[in-house]
N, C-alpha and C positions, 0 to 999 in steps of 0.2 A: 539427818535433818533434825532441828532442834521443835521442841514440844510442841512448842506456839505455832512454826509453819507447820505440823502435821495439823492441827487444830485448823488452821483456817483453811487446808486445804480442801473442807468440804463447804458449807454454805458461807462461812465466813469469806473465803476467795469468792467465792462468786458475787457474795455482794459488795467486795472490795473490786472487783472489775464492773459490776453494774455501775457505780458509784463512779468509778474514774471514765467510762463509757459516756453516760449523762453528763460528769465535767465537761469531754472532750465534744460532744454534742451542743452543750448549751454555748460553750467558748467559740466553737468553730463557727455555729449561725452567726453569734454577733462577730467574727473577723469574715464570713461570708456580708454581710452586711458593710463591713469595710472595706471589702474587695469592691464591693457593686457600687457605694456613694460616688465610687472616683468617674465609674462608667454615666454617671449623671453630672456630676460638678466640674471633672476635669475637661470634656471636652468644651463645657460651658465657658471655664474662666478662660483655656487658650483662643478662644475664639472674641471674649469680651475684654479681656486686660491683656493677651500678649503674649510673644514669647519671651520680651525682654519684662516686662512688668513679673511672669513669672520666675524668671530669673531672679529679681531682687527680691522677693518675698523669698526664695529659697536658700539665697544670699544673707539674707539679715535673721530669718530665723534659724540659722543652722548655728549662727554666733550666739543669739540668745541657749540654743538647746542646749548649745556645750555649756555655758556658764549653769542653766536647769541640771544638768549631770551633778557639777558642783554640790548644789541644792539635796541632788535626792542620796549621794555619795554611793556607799553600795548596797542602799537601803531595802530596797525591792525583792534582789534577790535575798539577802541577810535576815529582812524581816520577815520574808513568807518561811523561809527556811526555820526561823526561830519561835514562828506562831505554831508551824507544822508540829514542831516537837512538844509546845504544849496544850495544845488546842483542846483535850478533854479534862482541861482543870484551869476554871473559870476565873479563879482567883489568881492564877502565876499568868496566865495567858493575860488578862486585864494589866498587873504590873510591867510584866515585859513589854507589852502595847506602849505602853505609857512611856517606858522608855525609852524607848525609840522613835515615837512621835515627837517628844521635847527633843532630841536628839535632832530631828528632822527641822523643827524648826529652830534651831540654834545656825545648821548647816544653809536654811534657806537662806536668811536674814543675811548675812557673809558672803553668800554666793549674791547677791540680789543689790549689794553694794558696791559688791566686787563690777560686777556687770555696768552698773551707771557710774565708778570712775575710769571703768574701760573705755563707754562709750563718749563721755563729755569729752575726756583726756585725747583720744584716738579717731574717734569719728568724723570724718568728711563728707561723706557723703550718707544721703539715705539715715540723719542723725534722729527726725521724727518717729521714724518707724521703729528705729530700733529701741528710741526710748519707748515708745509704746509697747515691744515686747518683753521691757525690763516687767509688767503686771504680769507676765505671761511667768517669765522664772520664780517673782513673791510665789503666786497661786502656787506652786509644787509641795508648798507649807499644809497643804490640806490634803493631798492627794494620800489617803490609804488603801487602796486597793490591795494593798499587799498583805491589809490583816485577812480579808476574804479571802486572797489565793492561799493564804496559811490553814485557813479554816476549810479549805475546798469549796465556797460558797460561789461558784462559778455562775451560778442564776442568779444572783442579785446581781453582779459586775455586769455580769452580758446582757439581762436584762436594761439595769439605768444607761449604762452605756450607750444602746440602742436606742435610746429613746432621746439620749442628748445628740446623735449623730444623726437620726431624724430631724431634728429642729436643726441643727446644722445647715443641712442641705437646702434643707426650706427656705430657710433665712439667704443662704447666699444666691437661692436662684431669685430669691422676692427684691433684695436689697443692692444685689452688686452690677454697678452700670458702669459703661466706659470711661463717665465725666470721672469717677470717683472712688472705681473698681478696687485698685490695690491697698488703699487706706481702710474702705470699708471690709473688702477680707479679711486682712488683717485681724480687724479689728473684732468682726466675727469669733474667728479661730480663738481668739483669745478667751472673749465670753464660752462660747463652748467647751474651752476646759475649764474655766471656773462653776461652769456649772453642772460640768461631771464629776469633779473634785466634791463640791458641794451635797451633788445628789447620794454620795455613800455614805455622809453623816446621818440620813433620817434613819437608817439601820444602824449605825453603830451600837447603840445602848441596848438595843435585843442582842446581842453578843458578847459583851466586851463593856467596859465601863475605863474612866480616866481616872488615875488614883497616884497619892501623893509619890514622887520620888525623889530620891535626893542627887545630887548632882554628880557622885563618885557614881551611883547607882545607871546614871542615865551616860555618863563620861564609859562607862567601864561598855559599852557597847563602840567606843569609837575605832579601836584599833581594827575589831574586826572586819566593819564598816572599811575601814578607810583601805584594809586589806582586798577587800571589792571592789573597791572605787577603782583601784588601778587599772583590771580590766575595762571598767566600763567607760572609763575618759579614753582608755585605750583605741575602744571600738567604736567605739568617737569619732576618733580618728580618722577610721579609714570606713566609718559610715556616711558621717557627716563632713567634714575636714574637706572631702575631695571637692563638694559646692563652693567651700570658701575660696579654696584654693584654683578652680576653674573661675570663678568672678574675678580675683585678685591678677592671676597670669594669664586669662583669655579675655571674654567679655559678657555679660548676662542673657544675650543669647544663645552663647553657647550653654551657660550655666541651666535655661529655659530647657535644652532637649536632653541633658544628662537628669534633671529632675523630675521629664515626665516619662522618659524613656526609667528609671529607675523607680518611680511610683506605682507603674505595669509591675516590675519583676515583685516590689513589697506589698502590692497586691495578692500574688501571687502566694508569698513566704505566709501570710496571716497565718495559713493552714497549717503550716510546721511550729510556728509560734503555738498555737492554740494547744497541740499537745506539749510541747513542751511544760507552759505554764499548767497542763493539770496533771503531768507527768511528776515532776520535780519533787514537789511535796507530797507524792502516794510514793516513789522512791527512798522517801527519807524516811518516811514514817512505815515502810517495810522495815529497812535495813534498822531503824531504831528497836523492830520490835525482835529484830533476829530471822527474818523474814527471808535470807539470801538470794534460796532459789529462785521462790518466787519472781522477786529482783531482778534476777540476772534474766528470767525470762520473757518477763515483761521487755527488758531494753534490748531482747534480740527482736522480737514482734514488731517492737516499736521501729527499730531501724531497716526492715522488710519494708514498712507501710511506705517509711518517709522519705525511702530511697526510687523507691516505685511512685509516688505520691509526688518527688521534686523532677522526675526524669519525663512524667507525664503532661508539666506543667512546664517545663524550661523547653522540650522538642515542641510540645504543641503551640506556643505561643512563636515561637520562631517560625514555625509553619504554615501560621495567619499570617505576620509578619506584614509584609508589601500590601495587605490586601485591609489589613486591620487598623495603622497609622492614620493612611489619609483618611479615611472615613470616624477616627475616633478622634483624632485632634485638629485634622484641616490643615494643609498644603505645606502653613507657615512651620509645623514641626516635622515635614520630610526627613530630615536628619535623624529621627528616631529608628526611621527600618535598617541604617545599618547599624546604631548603638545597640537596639533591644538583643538580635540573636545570642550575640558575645556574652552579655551583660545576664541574658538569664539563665546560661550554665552553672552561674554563681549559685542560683538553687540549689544543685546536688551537693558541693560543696558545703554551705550553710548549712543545711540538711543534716547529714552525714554527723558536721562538728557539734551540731547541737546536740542529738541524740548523746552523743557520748559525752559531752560538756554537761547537758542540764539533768540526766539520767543515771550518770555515774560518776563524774568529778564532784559536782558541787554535791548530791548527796551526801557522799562518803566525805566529805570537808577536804577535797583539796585542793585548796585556792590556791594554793602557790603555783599549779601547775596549769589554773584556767585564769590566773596572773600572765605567765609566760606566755603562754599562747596568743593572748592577746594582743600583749607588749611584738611579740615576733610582726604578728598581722599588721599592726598600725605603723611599725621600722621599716618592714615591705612596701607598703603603700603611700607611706610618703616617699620614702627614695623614688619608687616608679612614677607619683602625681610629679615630683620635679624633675624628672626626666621628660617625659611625656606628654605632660598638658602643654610645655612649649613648642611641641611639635608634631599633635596631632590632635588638641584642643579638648573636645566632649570624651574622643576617642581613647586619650588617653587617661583621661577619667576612670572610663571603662580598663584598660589594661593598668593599673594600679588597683583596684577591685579585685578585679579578677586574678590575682600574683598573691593579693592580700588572704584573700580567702581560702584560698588554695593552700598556703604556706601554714595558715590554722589549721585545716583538715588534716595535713601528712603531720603536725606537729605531733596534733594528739592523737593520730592514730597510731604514731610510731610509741610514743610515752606510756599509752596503756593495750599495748600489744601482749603485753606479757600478762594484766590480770584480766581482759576480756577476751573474745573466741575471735579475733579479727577474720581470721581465714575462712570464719564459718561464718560471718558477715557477706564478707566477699563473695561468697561460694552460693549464697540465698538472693544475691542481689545483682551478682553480674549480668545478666540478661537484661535488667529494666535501661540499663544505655541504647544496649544494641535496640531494645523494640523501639527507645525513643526517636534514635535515628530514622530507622526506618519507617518511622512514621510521619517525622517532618519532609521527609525525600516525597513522601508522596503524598502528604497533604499537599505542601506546596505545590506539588504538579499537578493536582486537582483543580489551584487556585489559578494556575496559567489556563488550564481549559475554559473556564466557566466567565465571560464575560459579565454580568450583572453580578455588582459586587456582594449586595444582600443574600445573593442565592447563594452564590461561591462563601461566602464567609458560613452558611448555614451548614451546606455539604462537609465542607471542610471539618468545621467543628464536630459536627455527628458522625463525620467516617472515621476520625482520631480518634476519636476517645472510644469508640466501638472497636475500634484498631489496636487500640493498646490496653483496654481491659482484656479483652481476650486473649490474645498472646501473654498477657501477664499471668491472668489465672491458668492459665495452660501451663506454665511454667509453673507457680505456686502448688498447681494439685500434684509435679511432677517431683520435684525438689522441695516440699513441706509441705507435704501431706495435712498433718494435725494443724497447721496455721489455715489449709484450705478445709477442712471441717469447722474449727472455729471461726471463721470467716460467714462461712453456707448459716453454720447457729443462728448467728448474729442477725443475717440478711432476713432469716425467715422469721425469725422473731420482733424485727420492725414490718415485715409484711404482716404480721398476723394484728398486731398492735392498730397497725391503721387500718385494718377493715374493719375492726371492730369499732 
């Protein structure tokens, strides 16, 4: 082991996992915050605008996102990755900000053009809304969150964030009514990124300053950029792509139960994103410092958590299922309880690719390989959306998703088989299926006993998750011991913290 990781292996690690510990606390409340807004606002708008009215909002902005993609290129990840590496020297961290920002907005401006001779040229229907979410693609021109993810400033992001997804909510339950419903969401959503976008500049200047650069200087960041982009128009593709393509060859009812049936499962995902993004740049900035082991065991811990973490959330939500739809959305979106169970296996899948995509691919810079992978995902999922949407509508919505994401998962676990421990992956994480099954089998048949739905949904929920933390930690203290002692640390050390 090289000097530097003997060195941090005493108080220096620990305050580098306190540190990524608080990122992944502060990040998680505000995607817990995002999980819960939908539990207020969604069953709200299905019941006041529709399940066709939500159709065409998820219709016309999935067109506006893709062209937003355009706009941001591969800037997010590129840029927190390239803060990450200089972020304790104020002066290259300020120039490189800078150039990438110009950068950003040369890409918007293009993208934002591009969009409004799309839509004058092409658009027939639904032409209002979608020029109105041409402000939505400009505003990406200000969105830096990605100098804070570089900086690990995860409390400021989660922080403002939470406080523009409060006024959100607010606003849509105070202002959106059935004369006028879809115009004025809309029109919301918009304002509230502009004004999350907005709310990251009053910190800027205590970090980071805007400083002259020249055009080879701010150009000389495009290829790598553009080398990311590929992935992420990719996943585009088979994230967003499938709405258009269900509006286009079914009809925006069906498009209504594929988007709220899939808003539950990215509900769901927040939690996996959330380490991710504090994961990513505490990985690079190991492996920069020579840090390996460290590294390598951080992303076994981490893929333990997320594989037990997506297997608890994909069986359990399927296991509310019948019992959770009609009471969250109301009768008109019944077609959700068979899209959802299918649809949220996609979590372990997700899961699984991220950990190894955002913890050891893109650290160690290899984009060509979380290129490919994406390119695979979104060639799957289009073949399968034009098979299958004409012949089983929402459903095959869902079986294009779930082909696509799958075909990611074995990609890259087959690709970096050889420089990570896969089998010891495997072998730490095989059990959290099997308990999830077994615990959708008998939630679900909890949920058949218990007539009154509030109750049955209460029981349900409390015998799962009691049902599958246990058998997990049983497991964990049996097959990873030292992960269930650092586990027990942890818990006891947020107990001691809140009594005091």
């Amino acid at each position: 082991m090289s000097t530097i990781g003997t060195v941090n292996n005493g108080r220096g690690e620990d305050k580098l996992k306190t540190n990524a510990t608080k990122n992944y606390i502060y990040n998680t409340l505000y995607k817990v915050l995002t999980m819960l807004t939908p539990l207020i606002t969604a069953p709200f708008l299905a019941r006041v605008i529709g399940k066709d009215n939500v159709g065409i909002y998820s219709f016309t902005f999935s067109i506006a996102y893709n062209f937003s993609l355009v706009a941001k290129l591969g800037l997010i990840n590129y840029g927190s990755r390239a803060i990450a590496k200089v972020r304790d020297d104020k002066i290259k961290r300020s120039e490189t900000f800078s150039q990438i920002f110009y950068l950003q907005i040369v890409t918007t401006v293009i993208a934002t053009l591009a969009y409004y001779i799309f839509v004058l040229s092409f658009a027939k229907e639904y032409k209002t809304i979608l020029l109105i979410n041409g402000i939505y693609v400009f505003s990406i021109s200000f969105d830096i969150d990605w100098l804070f993810y570089g900086l690990e400033d995860f409390k400021t992001v989660s922080l403002r964030n939470t406080f523009v997804k409060l006024v959100t909510v607010v606003s849509i339950l105070a202002f959106v009514r059935k004369e006028n419903g879809l115009m004025t969401y809309v029109i919301i959503m918009i304002l509230s990124d502009i004004l999350r976008f907005a709310s990251m500049w009053l910190k800027f200047g205590k970090s980071t300053y805007l400083s002259k650069a020249s055009a080879k200087a701010v150009f000389s960041h495009f290829k790598p950029t553009l080398v990311l982009f590929i992935p992420v128009i990719a996943t585009s593709i088979y994230r967003s792509m499938d709405k258009i393509m269900l509006g286009a060859l079914s009809d925006m009812g069906e498009t209504g139960l594929y988007e709220y049936s899939e808003k539950i499962v990215y509900m769901l995902l927040g939690f996996v994103t959330s380490l991710e993004v504090v994961m990513m740049p505490r990985i690079s900035n190991m492996l920069e410092k020579g840090e390996k082991d460290s590294a390598f065991k951080s992303i076994q811990q981490s893929m333990t958590f997320v594989v037990a973490l997506t297997c608890a959330m994909a069986f359990g939500i399927s296991g509310i299922t019948n019992r959770f739809i009609p009471l969250f959305y109301g009768e008109e979106f019944d077609g959700c309880r068979a899209l959802l169970p299918p649809l949220a296996i996609t979590l372990i899948f997700i899961g699984w690719a991220n950990v190894i995509r955002t913890q050891y691919i893109m650290p160690k810079g290899k984009d060509k390989i979380y290129v490919i992978s994406t390119v695979i995902g979104a060639v799957v999922n289009l073949i399968a959306n034009f098979i299958f949407i004409p012949m089983f509508n929402a459903m095959g919505a869902v079986i294009g998703t779930i082909a696509a994401e799958l075909s990611v998962a074995i990609y890259l676990t087959v690709i970096v088989s050889k420089k990570l421990p896969i089998r010891s992956y495997l072998k730490n994480t095989f059990a959290f299926p099997i308990i999830g099954v077994l615990m959708w089998f008998s939630v679900d048949q909890i949920g058949k006993h218990i007539d009154n739905i509030y109750i049955s949904l209460f029981v349900q929920i409390v015998f799962g998750g009691v049902f599958f933390i246990a058998l997990s930690m049983l497991f964990i203290y049996f097959s990873q011991p030292e992960l269930f002692d650092a586990f027990k640390k942890t818990v006891t050390k947020i107990i001691r913290r809140i009594s005091k």
